[in-house]
C-alpha positions in Angstrom: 131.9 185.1 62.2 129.0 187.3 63.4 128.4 190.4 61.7 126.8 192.5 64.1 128.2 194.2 67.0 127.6 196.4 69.9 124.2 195.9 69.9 122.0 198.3 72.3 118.2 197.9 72.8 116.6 200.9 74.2 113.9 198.9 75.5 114.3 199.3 79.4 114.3 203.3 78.1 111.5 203.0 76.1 109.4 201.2 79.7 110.6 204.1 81.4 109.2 206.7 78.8 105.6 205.1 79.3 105.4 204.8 82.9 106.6 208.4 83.3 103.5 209.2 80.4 101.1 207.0 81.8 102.1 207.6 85.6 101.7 211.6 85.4 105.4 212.3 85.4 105.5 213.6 81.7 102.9 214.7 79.3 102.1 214.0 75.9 103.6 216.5 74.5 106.8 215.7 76.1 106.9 212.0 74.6 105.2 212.7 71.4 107.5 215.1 69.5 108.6 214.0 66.3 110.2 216.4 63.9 108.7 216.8 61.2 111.7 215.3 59.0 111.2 212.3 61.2 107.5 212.0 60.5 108.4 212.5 56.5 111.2 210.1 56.5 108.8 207.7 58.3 105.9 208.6 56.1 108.2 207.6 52.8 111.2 205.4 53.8 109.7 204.0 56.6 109.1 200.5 57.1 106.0 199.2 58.4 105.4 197.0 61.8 102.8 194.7 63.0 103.1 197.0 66.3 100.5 199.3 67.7 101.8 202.9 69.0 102.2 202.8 72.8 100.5 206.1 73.3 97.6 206.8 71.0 97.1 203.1 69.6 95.6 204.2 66.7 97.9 203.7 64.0 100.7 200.7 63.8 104.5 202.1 64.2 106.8 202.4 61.1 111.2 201.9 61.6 113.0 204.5 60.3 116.7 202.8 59.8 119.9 205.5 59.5 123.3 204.8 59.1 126.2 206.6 60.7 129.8 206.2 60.2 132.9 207.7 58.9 133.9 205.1 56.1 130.0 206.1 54.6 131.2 209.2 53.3 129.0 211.4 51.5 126.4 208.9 52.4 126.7 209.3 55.8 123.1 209.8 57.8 121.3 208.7 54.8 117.8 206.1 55.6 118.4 202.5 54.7 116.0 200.0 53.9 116.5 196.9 56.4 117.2 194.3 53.1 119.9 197.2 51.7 122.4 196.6 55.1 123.5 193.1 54.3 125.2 194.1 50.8 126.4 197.6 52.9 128.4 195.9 55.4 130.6 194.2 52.6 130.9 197.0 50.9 132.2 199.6 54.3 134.3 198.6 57.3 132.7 200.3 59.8 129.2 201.7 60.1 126.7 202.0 63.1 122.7 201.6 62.6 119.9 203.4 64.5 116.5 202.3 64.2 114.0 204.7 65.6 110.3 203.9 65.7 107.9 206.1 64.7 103.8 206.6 65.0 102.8 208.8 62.1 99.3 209.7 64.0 100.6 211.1 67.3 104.2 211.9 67.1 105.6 209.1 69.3 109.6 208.1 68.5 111.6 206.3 70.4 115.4 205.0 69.7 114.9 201.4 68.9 118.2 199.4 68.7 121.7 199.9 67.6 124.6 198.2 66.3 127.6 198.5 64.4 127.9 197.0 60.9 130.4 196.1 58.3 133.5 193.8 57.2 135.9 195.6 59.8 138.3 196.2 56.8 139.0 192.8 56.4 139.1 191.4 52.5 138.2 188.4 52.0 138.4 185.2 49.7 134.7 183.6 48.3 134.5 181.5 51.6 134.8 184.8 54.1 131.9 186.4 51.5 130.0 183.2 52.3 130.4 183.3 55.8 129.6 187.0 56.2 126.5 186.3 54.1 125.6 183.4 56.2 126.3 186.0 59.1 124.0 188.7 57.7 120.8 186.4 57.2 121.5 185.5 61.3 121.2 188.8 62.4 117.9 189.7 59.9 116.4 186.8 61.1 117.2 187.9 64.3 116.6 191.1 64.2 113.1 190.5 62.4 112.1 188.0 65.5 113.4 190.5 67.8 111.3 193.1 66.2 107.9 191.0 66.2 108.1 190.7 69.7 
């Protein structure tokens, strides 16, 4: 059974973004405006990448990962580590994840990626955790070769 769905990449957006920057149709001031709680939650709950900021390429980008979703509750919008989402979707039914992508230098973000997460209110017996689990490490794994590309 496969864990993750609805997945969105923003990528085509993201191309977009930098051609209008780099082809005169927008300015960097229009593409680099993080808020500052963006830039904070990136500078402290961030994690790091292996990729260089589009704009300035001065400084490598960090993922910011939130998590949105009714059956959260109070925990709704908080930042979650990548590794803390696998034990998450067994523990909520429903739950959808944004990763935005952040450069700390020059105020670049961009929407990443999302999906929905979580065990879709089913309960299961030890062999459903197993699969789920087996599930979960697919879409890190996939998710992390996705990311280093």
């Amino acid at each position: 059974m496969e864990t993750s769905r609805s997945v969105i990449d923003y990528s085509l957006t993201r191309r977009a973004t930098l051609a209008a920057l780099f082809g005169g149709r927008a300015t960097t001031t229009d593409v680099c405006d993080a808020h500052p709680y963006l830039l904070r939650a990136a500078k402290f709950h961030g994690e790091p990448t292996d990729d260089p900021c589009p704009v300035c390429h001065k400084d490598l980008l960090t993922h910011v990962t939130y998590t949105y979703g009714d059956a959260l509750g109070e925990y709704n919008g908080r930042i979650k580590a990548t590794r803390e989402l696998a034990q998450l979707q067994y523990e909520v039914s429903e739950f959808t994840v944004y990763v935005v992508e952040v450069c700390q230098t020059c105020g670049w973000n961009h929407l990443r990626e999302s999906y929905v997460l979580g065990h879709g209110g089913r309960t299961g017996n030890g062999a459903e955790v197993a699969r789920l689990r087996a599930g979960a490490r697919r879409v890190r794994h996939s998710r992390e070769r996705a990311l280093s590309e």
